[in-house]
Structure formats: structure tokens, C-alpha cells
C-alpha positions as CSV (number, residue, x, y, z in Angstrom):
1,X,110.6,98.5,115.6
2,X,109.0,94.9,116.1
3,X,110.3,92.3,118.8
4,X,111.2,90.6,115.8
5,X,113.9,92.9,114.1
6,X,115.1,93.7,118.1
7,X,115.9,90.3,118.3
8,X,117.7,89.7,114.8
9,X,119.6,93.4,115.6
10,X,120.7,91.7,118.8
11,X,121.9,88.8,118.0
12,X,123.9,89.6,115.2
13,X,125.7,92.6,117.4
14,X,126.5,89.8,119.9
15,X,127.6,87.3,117.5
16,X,129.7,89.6,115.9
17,X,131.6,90.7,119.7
18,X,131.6,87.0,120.4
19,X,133.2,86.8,117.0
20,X,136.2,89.6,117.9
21,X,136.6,87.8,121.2
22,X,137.5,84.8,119.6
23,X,139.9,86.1,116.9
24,X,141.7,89.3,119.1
25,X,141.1,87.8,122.6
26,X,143.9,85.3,122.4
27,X,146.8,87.1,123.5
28,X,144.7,89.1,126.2
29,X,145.5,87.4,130.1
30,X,142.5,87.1,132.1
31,X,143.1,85.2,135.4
32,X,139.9,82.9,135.3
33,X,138.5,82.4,132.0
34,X,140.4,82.7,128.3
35,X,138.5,85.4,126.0
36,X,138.2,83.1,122.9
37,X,136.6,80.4,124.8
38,X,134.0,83.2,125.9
39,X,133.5,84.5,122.3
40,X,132.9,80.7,121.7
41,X,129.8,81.1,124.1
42,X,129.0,84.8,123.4
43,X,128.7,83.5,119.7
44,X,126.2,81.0,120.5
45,X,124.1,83.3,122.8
46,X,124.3,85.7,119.7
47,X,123.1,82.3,117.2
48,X,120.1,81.7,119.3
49,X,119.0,85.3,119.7
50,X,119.0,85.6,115.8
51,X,117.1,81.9,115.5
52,X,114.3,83.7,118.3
53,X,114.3,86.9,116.0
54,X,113.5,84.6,112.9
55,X,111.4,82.3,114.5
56,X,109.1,85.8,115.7
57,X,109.4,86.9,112.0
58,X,108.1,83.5,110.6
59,X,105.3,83.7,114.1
60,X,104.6,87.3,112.6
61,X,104.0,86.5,109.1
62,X,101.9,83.8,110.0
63,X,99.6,85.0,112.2
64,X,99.3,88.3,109.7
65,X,98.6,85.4,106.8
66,X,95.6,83.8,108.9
């Protein structure tokens, strides 16, 4: 498996747990932070680990092209 897909697998699990978090994470009580504002974040950790996965991809194809 490339570094590529790694990454796109990756990122989409995350987005997808940052995604529950915010939806089903509201009515959880967590003394210091509040779960949907941590989905929030875990989303966009999750967004920039697919954008690395599809920038190695396009890197990939590119350097396979020259």
C-alpha cells in the first residue's frame, strides 16, 4: 500500500470519528472540553490528512509521468 492511499485511508477514518463526535457527542459531559467542538478539530486533522494523501497521489503520478 503506497504512503499515498495510507494517507487518504487515514484521513477519511478520522474525518469520519470527528464527524460522530460532532453529531452524538452533544449530550456526553466531559469536564474540560465539549465533544462536538473536538469533532470540529478532529474533522479538520482528518481534511488535511486526506489533502496530504491527494497531494502524494498527484506527487506520485507526476514523478511516474516524467
Amino acid at each position: 500500500m503506497s504512503r499515498a492511499t495510507k494517507y487518504l485511508i487515514d484521513g477519511a477514518v478520522t474525518f469520519l470519528v470527528g464527524l460522530a463526535l460532532k453529531l452524538f457527542g452533544g449530550g456526553v459531559d466531559v469536564p474540560w472540553v465539549t465533544l462536538p467542538k473536538v469533532g470540529v478539530v478532529v474533522m479538520v486533522v482528518g481534511a488535511v490528512t486526506v489533502v496530504a494523501g491527494l497531494w502524494e497521489l498527484a506527487r506520485g503520478a507526476a514523478v511516474r509521468r516524467n
